[in-house]
C-alpha positions as CSV (number, residue, x, y, z in Angstrom):
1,X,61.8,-41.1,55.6
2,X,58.8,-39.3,56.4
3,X,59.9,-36.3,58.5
4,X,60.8,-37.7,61.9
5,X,59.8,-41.6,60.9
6,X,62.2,-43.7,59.3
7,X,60.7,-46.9,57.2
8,X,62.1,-50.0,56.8
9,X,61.6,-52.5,54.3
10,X,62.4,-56.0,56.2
11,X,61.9,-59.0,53.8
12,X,59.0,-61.3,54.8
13,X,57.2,-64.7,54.3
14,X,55.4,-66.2,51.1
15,X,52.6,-63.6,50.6
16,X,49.1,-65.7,51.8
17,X,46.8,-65.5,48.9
18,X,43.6,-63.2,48.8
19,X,39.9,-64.8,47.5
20,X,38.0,-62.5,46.5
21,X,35.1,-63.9,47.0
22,X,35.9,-64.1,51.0
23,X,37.0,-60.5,50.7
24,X,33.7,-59.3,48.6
25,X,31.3,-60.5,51.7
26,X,33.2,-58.6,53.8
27,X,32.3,-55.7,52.4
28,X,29.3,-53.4,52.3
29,X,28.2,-49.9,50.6
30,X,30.9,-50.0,47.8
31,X,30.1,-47.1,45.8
32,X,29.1,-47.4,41.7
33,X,32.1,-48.5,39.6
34,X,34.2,-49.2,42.1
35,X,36.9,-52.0,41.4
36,X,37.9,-54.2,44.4
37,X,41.8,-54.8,44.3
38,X,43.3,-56.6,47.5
39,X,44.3,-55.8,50.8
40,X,47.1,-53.7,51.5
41,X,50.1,-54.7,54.4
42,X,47.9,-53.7,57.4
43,X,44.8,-55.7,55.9
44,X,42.5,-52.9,54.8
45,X,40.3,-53.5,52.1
46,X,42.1,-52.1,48.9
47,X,39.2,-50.1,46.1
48,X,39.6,-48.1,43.4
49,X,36.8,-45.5,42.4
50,X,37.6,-45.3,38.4
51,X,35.5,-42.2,37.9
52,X,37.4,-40.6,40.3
53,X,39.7,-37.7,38.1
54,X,42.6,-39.1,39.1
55,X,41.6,-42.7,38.2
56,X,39.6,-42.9,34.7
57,X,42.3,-45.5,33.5
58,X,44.5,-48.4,34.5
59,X,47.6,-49.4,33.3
60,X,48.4,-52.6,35.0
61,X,52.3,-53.6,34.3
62,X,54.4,-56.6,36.0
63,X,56.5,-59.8,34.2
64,X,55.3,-63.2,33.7
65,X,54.3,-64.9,36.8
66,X,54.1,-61.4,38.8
67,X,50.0,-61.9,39.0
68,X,49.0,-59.0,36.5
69,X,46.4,-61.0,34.5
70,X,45.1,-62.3,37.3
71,X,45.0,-58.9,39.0
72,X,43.1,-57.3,36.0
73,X,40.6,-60.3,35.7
74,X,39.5,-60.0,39.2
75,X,38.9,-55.8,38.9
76,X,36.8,-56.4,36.1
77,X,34.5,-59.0,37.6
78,X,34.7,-57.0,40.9
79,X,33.0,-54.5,38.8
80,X,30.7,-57.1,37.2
81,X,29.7,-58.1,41.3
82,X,29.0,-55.3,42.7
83,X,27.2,-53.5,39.3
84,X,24.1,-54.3,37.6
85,X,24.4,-53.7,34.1
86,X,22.8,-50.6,33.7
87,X,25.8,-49.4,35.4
88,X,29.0,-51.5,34.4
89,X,29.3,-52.8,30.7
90,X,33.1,-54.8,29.9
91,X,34.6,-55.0,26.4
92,X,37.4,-57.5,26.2
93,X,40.0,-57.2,24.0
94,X,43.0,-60.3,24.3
95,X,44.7,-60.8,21.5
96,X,46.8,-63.9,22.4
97,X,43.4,-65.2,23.2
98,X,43.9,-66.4,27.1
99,X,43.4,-64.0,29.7
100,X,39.9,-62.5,29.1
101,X,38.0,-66.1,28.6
102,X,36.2,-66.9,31.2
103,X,35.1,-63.3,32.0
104,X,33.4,-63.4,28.5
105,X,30.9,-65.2,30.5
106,X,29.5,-62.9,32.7
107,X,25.8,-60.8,31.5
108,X,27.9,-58.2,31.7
109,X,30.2,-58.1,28.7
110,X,29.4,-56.7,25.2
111,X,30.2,-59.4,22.6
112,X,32.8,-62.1,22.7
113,X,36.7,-61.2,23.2
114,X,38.2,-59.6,20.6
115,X,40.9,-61.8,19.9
116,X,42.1,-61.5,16.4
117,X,44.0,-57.8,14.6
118,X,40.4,-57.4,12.6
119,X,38.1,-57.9,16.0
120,X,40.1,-55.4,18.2
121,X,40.5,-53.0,15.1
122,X,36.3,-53.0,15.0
123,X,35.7,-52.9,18.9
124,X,37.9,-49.6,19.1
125,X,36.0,-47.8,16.2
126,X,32.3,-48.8,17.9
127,X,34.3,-47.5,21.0
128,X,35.1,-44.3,19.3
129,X,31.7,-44.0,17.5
130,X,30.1,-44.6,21.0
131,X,32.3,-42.1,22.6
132,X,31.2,-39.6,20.0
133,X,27.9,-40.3,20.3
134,X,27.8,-40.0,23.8
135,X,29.8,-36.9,23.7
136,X,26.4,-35.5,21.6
137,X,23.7,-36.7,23.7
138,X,25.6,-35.7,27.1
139,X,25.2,-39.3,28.6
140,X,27.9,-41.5,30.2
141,X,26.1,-44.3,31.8
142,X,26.2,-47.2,32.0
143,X,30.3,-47.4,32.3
144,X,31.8,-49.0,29.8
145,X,35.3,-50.5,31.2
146,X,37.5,-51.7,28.4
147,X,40.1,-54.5,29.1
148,X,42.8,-54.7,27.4
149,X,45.8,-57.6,27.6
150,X,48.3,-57.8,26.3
151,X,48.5,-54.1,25.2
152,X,52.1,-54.2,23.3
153,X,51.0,-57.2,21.1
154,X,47.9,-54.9,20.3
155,X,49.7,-51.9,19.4
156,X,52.6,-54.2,17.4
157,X,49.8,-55.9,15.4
158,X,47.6,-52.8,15.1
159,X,50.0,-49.7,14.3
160,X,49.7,-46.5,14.6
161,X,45.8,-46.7,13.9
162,X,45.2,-48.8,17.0
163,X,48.0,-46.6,19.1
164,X,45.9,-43.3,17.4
165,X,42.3,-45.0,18.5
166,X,43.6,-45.9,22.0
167,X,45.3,-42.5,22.2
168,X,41.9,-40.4,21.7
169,X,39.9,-42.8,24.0
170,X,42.2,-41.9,26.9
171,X,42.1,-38.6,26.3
172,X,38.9,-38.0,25.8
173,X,36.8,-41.3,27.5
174,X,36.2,-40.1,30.7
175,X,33.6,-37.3,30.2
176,X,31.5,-40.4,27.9
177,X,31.9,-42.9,31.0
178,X,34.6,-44.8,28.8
179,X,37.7,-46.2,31.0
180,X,40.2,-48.6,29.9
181,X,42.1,-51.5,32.2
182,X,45.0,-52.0,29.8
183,X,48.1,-54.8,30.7
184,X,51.5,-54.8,29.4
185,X,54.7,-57.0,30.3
186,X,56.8,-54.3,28.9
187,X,57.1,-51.0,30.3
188,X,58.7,-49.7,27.5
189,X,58.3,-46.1,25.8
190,X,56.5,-48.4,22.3
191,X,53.8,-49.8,25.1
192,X,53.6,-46.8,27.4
193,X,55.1,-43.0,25.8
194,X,54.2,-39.7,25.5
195,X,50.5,-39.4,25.7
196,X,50.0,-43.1,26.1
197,X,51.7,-42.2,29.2
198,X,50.6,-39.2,30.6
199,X,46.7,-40.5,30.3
200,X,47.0,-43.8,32.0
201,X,47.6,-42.1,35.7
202,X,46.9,-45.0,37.7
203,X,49.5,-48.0,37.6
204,X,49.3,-51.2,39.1
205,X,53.3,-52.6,39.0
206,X,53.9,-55.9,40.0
207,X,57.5,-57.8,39.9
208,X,59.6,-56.4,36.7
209,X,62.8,-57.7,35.7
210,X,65.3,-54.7,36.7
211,X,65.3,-51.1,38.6
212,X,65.2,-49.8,35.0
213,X,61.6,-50.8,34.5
214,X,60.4,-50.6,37.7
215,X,61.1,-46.6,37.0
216,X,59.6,-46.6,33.8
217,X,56.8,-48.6,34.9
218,X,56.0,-46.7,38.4
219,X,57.0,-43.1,36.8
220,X,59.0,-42.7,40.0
221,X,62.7,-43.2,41.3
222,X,63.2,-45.9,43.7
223,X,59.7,-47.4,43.9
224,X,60.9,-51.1,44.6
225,X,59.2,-52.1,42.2
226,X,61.8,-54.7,40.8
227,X,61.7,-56.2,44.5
228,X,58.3,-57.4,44.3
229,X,57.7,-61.0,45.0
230,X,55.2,-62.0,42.7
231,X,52.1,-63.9,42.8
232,X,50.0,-61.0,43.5
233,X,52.5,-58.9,45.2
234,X,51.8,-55.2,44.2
235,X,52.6,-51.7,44.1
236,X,49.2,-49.3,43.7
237,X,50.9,-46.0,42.1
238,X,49.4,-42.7,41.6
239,X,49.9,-39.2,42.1
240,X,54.1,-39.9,43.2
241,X,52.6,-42.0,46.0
242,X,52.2,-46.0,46.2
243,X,50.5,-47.7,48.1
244,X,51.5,-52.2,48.6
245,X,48.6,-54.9,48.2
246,X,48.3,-58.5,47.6
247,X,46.2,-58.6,45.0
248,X,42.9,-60.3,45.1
249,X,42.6,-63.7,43.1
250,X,39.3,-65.7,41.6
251,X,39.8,-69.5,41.0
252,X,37.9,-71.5,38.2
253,X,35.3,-72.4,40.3
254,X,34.5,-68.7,41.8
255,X,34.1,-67.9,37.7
256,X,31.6,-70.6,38.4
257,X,29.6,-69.0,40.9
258,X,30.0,-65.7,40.3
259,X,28.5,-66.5,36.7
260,X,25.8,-68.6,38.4
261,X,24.8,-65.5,40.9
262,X,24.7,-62.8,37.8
263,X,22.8,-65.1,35.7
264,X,20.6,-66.2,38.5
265,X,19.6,-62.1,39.2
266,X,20.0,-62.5,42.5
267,X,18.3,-59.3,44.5
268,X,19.6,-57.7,47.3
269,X,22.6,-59.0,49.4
270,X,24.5,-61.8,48.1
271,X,26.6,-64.6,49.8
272,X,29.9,-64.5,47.2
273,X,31.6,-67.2,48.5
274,X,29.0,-69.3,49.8
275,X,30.0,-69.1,53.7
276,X,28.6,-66.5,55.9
277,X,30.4,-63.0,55.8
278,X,32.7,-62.7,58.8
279,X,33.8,-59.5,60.5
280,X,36.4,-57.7,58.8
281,X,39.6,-58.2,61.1
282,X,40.8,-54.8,61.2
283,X,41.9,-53.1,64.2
284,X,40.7,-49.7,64.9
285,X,44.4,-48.1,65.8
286,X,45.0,-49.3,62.4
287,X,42.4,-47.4,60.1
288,X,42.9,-44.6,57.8
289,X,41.7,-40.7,59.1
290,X,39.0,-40.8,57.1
291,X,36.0,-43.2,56.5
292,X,35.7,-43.0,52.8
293,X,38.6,-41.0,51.4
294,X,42.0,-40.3,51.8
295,X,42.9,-36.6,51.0
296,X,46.3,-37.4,50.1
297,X,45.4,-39.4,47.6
298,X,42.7,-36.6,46.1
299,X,40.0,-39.3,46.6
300,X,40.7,-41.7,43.9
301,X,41.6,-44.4,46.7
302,X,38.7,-45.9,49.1
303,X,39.0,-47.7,52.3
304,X,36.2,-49.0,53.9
305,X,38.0,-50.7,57.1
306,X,36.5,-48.1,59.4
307,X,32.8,-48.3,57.7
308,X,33.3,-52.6,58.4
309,X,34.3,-52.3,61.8
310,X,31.0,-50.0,62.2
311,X,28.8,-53.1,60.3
312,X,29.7,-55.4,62.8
């Protein structure tokens, strides 16, 4: 209920999947460090501005098959798109050694994934270093996004000296341009409590397995969380609000050409998918109040349906 309005939540059809290579030509003026996620119900172009205050980190949680992988691979080579790398660096760290390949590809990540206890122990004390060291010079760019999956094998293998390392980067990463994109299967209070918690204020919950851990993993009562679909069907939660998208997906081949396209140094406006850009299909009636930020949301959450309808 929203004052006089009453939603309703009817069931619907298999969720149609999202390219995001399609969905990236559509676009236009996405501003720096600014992840591409899906499209929400209505079909507006879903972004999230990670310097924002209310962003800085990610916490993206959902069960096996719910998309969540999938989801954080395609925000980080959003980034890698639409970034040159003087603005977006990417440090990987996977320990079961799957989810993070083929982005290790890209110009735009720092090393190989980390993949073993050792290698993710060393990354997060260059990142701690680097965050002091930017702390001292006053600098923050380029971003460095660090991705993380699968974040309660990292902190089981690593202890409380990884938990105390990732701890102090969320805390204190933001003023050093540091943001991590960290995934977890298991919102529990081991992966995700106390400060762990309160520093990761932007969730991305996909299907969990009961309304138990759809609270724990939203932070809020009754999200609907556990009702999720799958496949890229997702709740965007911040500030007590959410916000449903189907998440945007990148096949083997659009590693392919995206990796192609970076290497390439292509200037100036690119062609993602290989097919000209069409029109957004958004319907005025349907756009947000404002063109680039939505007050509710304290501007951590960008739309540009309004500015595409303008491009036309």
């Amino acid at each position: 209920r929203d004052g006089a309005a009453i939603q309703i939540e009817v069931p619907r059809g298999t969720p149609e999947p999202v390219r995001m290579l399609p969905l990236c030509d559509r676009l236009s003026l996405i501003p720096p460090v600014t992840a591409v996620l899906g499209l929400e119900q209505d079909g507006t172009p879903l972004l999230l501005r990670l310097p924002a205050p209310d962003v800085t980190h990610v916490l993206v949680v959902g069960t096996t098959g719910s998309g969540k992988t999938a989801l954080a691979r395609s925000l980080l080579v959003s980034l890698a798109m639409h970034n040159r790398q003087s603005q977006v660096q990417l440090v990987l760290i996977d320990p079961k050694g799957r989810g993070f390949g083929p982005i290790a590809r890209m110009p735009h990540t720092l090393g190989s994934v980390a993949s073993t206890p050792e290698q993710a122990m060393e990354r997060l004390r260059w990142l701690i270093g680097e965050m002091e060291r930017r702390d001292r010079e006053g600098i923050s760019r380029p971003a460095l996004v660090v991705g993380i999956d699968e974040l309660a094998d990292l902190l089981m293998t690593g202890g409380a000296p990884v938990e105390a390392m990732l701890t102090r980067l969320s805390q204190r990463g933001r003023e050093a341009g540091i943001h991590l994109v960290a995934c977890t299967q298991k919102p529990t209070a081991d992966v995700i409590g106390g400060a762990m918690k309160a520093n990761f204020p932007v969730r991305l919950v996909g299907s969990v397995a009961s309304r138990d851990e759809a609270r724990y993993a939203t932070g809020i009562a009754d999200s609907g969380a556990e009702k999720l679909e799958g496949k890229g069907d997702f709740l965007l939660v911040a500030k007590g609000a959410t916000v449903r998208f189907q998440a945007a997906w990148l096949g083997p081949e659009d590693f392919d050409r995206v990796c192609l396209v970076l290497r390439d140094g292509i200037r100036g406006p690119r062609c993602w998918s290989g097919n000209p850009p069409q029109p957004a299909n958004v319907a005025p009636p349907q756009l947000p109040v404002q063109v680039d930020e939505r007050p509710a949301a304290g501007g951590w959450l960008q739309s540009l349906g309004r500015r595409l309808v303008h491009n036309r």
